[in-house]
C-alpha positions in Angstrom: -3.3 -11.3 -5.6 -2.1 -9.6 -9.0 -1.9 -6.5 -7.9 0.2 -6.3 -5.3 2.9 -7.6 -7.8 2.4 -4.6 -9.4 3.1 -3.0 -6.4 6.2 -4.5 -5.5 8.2 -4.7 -8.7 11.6 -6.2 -8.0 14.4 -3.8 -6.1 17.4 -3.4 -7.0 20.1 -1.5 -5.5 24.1 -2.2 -5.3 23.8 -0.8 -1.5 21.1 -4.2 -0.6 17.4 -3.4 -0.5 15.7 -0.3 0.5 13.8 0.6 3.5 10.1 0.2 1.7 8.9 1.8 -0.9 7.7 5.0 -2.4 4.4 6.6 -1.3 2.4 9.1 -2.0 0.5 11.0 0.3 -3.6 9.8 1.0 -4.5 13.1 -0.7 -3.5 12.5 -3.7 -5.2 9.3 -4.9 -7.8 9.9 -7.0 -11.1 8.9 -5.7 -12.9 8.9 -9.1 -13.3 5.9 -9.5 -12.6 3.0 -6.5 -9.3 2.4 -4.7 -8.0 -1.2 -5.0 -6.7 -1.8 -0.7 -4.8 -5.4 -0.4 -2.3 -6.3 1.9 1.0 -6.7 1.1 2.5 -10.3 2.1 6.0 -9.7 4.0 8.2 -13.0 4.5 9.7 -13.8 7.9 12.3 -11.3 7.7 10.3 -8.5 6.7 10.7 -8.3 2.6 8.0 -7.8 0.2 7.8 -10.5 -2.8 10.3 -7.7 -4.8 12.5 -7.4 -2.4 12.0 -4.1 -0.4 12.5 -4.3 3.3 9.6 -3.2 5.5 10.6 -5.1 8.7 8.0 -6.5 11.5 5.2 -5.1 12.9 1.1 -5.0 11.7 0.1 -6.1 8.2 1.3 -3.7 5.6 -1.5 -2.6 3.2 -1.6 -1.1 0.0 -4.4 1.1 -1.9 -3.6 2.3 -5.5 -5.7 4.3 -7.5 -6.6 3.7 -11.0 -3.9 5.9 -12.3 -1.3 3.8 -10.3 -0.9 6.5 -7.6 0.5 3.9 -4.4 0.1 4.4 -0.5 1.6 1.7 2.1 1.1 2.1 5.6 0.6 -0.5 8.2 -2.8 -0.9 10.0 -4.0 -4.4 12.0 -7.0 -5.5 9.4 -8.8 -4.1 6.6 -11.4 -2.4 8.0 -8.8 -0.4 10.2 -7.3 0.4 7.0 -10.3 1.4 5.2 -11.1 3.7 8.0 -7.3 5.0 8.2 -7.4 5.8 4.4 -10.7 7.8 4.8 -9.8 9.5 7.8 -6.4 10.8 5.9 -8.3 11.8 2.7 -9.3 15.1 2.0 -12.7 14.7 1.1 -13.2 11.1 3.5 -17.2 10.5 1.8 -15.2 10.1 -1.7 -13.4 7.1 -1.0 -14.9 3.9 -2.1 -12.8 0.3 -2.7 -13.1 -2.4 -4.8 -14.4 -5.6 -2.3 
């Protein structure tokens, strides 16, 4: 999917890769218009496509707004992370995804 390369640009760090990456808070996306929710694909040791490690567990989603605004947090399918997402939002009726 497209836009989970834009959600995993390529790491780099002279200390190897980083645990994850940067997340906002569920608060903060903005729910005026929908929230784009894919799952980001980890290889079999736990890296995302740019290299940041996330290690094993559930599948590890992602929802970005349409400024860019990035949550990741792990949940076993999409409608448990659709429901996890509203749940954490401040106003839960707002949030509406893309299919």
């Amino acid at each position: 999917m497209a836009h989970s390369r834009t959600a995993t640009p390529d790491v780099f760090s002279r200390y190897g890769a980083p645990m994850g990456r940067r997340s906002e808070a569920v608060h903060n996306l903005d729910c005026a218009q929908r929230i784009q929710l894919f799952r980001i694909r980890l290889n079999g040791g736990g890296y995302d496509a740019g290299g940041a490690y996330w290690g094993s567990g559930q599948p590890l989603w992602c929802a970005m707004d349409h400024t860019g605004e990035t949550v990741f947090f792990r949940a076993p399918h999409r409608e448990s992370a659709k429901w996890w997402l509203r749940d954490s939002h401040d106003t839960p009726e707002a949030v509406r995804f893309y299919r």
